[in-house]
N, C-alpha and C positions, 0 to 999 in steps of 0.2 A: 427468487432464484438463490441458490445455495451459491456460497462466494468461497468459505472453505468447508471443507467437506470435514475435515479432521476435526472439526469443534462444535462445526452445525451452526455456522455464523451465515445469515443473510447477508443479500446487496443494500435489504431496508433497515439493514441494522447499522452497518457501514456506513450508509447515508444519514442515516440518525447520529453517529460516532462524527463524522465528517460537520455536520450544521452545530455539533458542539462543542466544535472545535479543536477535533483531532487531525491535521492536517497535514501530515507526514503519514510514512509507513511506520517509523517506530511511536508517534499515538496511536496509530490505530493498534499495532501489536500494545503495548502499554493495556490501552483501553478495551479491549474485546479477546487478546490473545491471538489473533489473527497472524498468519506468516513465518509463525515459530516451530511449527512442526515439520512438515513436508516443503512446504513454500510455493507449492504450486497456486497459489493462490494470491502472490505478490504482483502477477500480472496484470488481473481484475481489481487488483488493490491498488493500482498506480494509474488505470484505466479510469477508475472511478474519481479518486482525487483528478485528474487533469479535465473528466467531465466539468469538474466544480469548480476550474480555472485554477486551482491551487499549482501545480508542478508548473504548469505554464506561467505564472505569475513571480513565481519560488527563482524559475531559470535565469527571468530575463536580467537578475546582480549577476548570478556566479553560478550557472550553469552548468560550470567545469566541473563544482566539489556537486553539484548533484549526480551529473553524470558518475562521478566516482562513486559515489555512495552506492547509488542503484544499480552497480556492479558487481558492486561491494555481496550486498542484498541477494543478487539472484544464486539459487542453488547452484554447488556445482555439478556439471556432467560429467557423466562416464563415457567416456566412447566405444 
């Protein structure tokens, strides 16, 4: 399944990026380019790492500066 559309990046490429070690969203953009265009894709990209227990393992120091970050991260809306 397509993960972002905008570059033609798989979920099994992601998972391949993630098992070597890219375990943020900025390795995974770093490594594949992933979440720099559109960003709609930072959802399934935060989805996937928390599959893999990384975000959940990440939060349980400092939770807060993640939470910030991945604020940070999400595109803005128009209303």
């Amino acid at each position: 399944m397509y993960v972002c559309l905008c570059l033609g990046i798989t979920d099994k490429e992601v998972q391949q990026a993630i098992a070597e070690g890219a375990h943020s969203l900025s390795a995974l953009r770093l490594k594949l380019g992933v979440g720099g265009e559109c960003g709609r894709c930072r959802r399934a990209l935060r989805e996937q790492l928390h599959g893999h227990g990384i975000l959940a393992a990440s939060a349980q120091g400092n939770g807060q500066v993640i939470g910030i970050r991945e604020r940070l991260l999400e595109p803005k809306r128009v209303a």
